[in-house]
Residue frames as a rotation matrix with the C-alpha (Angstrom) as fourth column:
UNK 1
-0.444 0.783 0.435 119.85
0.745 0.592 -0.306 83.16
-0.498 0.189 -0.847 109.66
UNK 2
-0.997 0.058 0.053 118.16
0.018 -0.489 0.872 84.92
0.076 0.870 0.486 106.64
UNK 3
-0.021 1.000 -0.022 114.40
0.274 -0.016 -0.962 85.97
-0.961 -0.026 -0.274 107.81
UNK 4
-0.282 0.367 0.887 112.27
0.959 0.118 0.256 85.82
-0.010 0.923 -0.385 103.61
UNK 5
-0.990 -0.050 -0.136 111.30
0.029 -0.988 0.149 89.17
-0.141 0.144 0.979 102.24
UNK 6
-0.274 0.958 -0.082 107.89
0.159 -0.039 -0.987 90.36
-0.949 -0.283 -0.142 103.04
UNK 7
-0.973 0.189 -0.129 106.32
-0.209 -0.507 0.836 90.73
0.093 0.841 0.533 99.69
UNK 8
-0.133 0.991 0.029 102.56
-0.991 -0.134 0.018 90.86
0.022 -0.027 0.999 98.57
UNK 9
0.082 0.225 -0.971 103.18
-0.496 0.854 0.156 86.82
0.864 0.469 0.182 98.32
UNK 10
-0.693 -0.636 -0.339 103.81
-0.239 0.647 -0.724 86.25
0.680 -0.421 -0.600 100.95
UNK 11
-0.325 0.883 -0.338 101.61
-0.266 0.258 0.929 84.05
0.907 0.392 0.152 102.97
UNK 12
0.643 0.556 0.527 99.69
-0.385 -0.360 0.850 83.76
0.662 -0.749 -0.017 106.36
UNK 13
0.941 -0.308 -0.142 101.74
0.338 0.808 0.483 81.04
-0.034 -0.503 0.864 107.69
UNK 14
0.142 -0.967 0.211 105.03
0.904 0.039 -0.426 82.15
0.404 0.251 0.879 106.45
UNK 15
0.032 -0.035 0.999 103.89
-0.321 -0.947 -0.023 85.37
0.946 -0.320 -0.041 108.70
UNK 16
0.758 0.589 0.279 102.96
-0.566 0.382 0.731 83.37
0.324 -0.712 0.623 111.44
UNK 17
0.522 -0.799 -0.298 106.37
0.852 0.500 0.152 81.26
0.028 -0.333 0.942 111.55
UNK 18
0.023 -0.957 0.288 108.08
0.693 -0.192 -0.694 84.85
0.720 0.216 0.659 111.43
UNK 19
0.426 0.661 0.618 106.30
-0.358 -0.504 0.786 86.05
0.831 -0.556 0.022 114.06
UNK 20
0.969 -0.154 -0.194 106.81
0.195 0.957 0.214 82.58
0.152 -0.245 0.957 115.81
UNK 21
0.494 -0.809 -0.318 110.54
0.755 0.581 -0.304 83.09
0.431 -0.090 0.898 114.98
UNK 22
-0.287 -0.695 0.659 110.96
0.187 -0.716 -0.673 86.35
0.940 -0.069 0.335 116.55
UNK 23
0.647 0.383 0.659 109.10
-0.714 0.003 0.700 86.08
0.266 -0.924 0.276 119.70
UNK 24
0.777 -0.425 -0.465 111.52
0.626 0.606 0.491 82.97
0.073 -0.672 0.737 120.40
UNK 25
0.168 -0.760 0.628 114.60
0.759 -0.306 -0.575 85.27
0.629 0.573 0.525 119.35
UNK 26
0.371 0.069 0.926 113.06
-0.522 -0.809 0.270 88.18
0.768 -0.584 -0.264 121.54
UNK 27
0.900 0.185 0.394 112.84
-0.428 0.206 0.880 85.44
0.081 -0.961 0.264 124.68
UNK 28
0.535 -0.784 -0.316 116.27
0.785 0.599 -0.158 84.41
0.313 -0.164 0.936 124.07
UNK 29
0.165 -0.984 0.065 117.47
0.504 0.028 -0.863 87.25
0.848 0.175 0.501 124.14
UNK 30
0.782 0.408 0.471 115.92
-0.480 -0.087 0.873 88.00
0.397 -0.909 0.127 127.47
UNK 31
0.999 0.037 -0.009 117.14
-0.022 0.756 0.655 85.09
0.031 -0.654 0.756 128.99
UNK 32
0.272 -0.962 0.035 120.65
0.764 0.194 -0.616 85.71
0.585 0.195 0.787 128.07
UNK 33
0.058 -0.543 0.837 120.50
0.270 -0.799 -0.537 88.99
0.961 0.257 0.101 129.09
């Protein structure tokens, strides 16, 4: 999975879902571990 490059466009939400998509990423990889 390809996380968008941060650029000066980029926009609240599209921070907010990568935020979103690393806090689930983090708690998987808890749970696996």
């Amino acid at each position: 999975m390809a996380l968008p490059k941060l650029t000066a466009e980029t926009t609240p939400e599209q921070m907010h879902d990568l935020f979103e998509q690393a806090r689930k990423a983090s708690d998987l990889l808890k749970a696996l571990s």
